[in-house]
C-alpha positions as a Markdown table, in Angstrom:
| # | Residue | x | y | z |
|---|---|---|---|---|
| 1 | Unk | -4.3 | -23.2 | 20.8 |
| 2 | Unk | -0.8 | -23.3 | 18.6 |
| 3 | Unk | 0.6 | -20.5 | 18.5 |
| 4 | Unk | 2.3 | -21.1 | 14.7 |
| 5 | Unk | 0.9 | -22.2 | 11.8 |
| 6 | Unk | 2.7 | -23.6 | 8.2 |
| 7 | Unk | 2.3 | -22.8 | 4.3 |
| 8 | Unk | 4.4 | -23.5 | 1.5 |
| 9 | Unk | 7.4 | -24.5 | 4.0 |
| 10 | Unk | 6.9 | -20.8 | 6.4 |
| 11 | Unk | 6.0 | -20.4 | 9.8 |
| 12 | Unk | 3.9 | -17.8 | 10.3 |
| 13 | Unk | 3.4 | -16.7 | 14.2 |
| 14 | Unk | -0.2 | -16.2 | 15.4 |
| 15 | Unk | -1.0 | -13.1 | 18.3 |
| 16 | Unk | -3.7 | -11.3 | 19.6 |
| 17 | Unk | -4.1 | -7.8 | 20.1 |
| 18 | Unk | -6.7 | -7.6 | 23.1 |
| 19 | Unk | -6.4 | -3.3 | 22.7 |
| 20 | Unk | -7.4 | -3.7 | 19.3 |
| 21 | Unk | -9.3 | -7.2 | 19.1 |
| 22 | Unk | -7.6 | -8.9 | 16.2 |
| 23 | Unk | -5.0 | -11.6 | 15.6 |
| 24 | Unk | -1.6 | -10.8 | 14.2 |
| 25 | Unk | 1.4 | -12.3 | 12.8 |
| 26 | Unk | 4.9 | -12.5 | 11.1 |
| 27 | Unk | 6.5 | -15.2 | 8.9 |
| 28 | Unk | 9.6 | -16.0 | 11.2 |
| 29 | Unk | 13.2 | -17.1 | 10.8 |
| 30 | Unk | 13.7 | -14.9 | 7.8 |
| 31 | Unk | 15.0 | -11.8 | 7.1 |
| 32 | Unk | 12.2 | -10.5 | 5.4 |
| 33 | Unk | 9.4 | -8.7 | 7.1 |
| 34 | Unk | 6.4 | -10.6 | 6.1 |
| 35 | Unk | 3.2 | -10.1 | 7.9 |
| 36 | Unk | -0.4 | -10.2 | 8.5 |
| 37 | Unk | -4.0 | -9.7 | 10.5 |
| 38 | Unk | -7.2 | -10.7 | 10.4 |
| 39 | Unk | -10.2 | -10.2 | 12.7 |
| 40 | Unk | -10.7 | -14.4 | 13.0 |
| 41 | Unk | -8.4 | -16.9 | 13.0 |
| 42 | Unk | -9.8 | -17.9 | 9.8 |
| 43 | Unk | -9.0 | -14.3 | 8.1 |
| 44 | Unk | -5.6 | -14.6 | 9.6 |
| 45 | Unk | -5.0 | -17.8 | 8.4 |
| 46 | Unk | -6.3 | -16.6 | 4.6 |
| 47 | Unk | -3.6 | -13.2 | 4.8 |
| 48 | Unk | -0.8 | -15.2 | 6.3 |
| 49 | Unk | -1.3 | -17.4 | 3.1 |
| 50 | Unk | -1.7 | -14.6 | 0.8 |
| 51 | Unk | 1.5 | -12.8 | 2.5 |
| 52 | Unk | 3.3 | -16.0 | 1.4 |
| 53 | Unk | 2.2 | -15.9 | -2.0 |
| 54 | Unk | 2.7 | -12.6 | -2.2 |
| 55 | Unk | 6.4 | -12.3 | -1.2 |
| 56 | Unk | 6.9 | -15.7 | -3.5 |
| 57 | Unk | 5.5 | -13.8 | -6.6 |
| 58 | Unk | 7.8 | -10.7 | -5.9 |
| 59 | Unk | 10.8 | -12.1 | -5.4 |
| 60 | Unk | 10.4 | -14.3 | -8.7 |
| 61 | Unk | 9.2 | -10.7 | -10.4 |
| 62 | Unk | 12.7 | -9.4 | -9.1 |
| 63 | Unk | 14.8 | -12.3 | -10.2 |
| 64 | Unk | 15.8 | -13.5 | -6.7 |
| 65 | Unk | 15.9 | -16.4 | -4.6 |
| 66 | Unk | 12.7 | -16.2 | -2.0 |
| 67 | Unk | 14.0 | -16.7 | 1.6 |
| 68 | Unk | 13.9 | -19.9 | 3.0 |
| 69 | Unk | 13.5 | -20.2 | 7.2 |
| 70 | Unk | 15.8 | -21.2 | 9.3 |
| 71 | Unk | 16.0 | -24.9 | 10.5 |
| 72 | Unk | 18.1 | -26.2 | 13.1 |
């Protein structure tokens, strides 16, 4: 299983609670806290795409440049 997944040029991290029995994530290298759960990977995948969008549409609502992640 990866353990990252890709949208719109973020990486998104992808955990699992075993206390709580859902999967988990945050966008990484970005200063912005971005993230997102579902109960499936499929529902994770669907919030982790929606968080995106989400944080895209604000930061274009407040006038500023969205975050890009870090590449080495």
């Amino acid at each position: 299983m990866k353990n990252t997944m890709e949208y719109k040029g973020y990486i998104g991290s992808v955990e699992i609670s075993e206390e709580d029995g859902i999967f988990f994530g945050k966008v990484l290298g970005i200063r912005s806290l971005i993230s997102y759960e579902g109960e499936n990977y499929k529902e994770l995948c669907e919030d982790f795409h929606g968080a995106v969008d989400d944080y895209l549409v604000s930061c274009e609502a407040e006038g500023k440049e969205p975050e890009k992640a870090y590449k080495a």
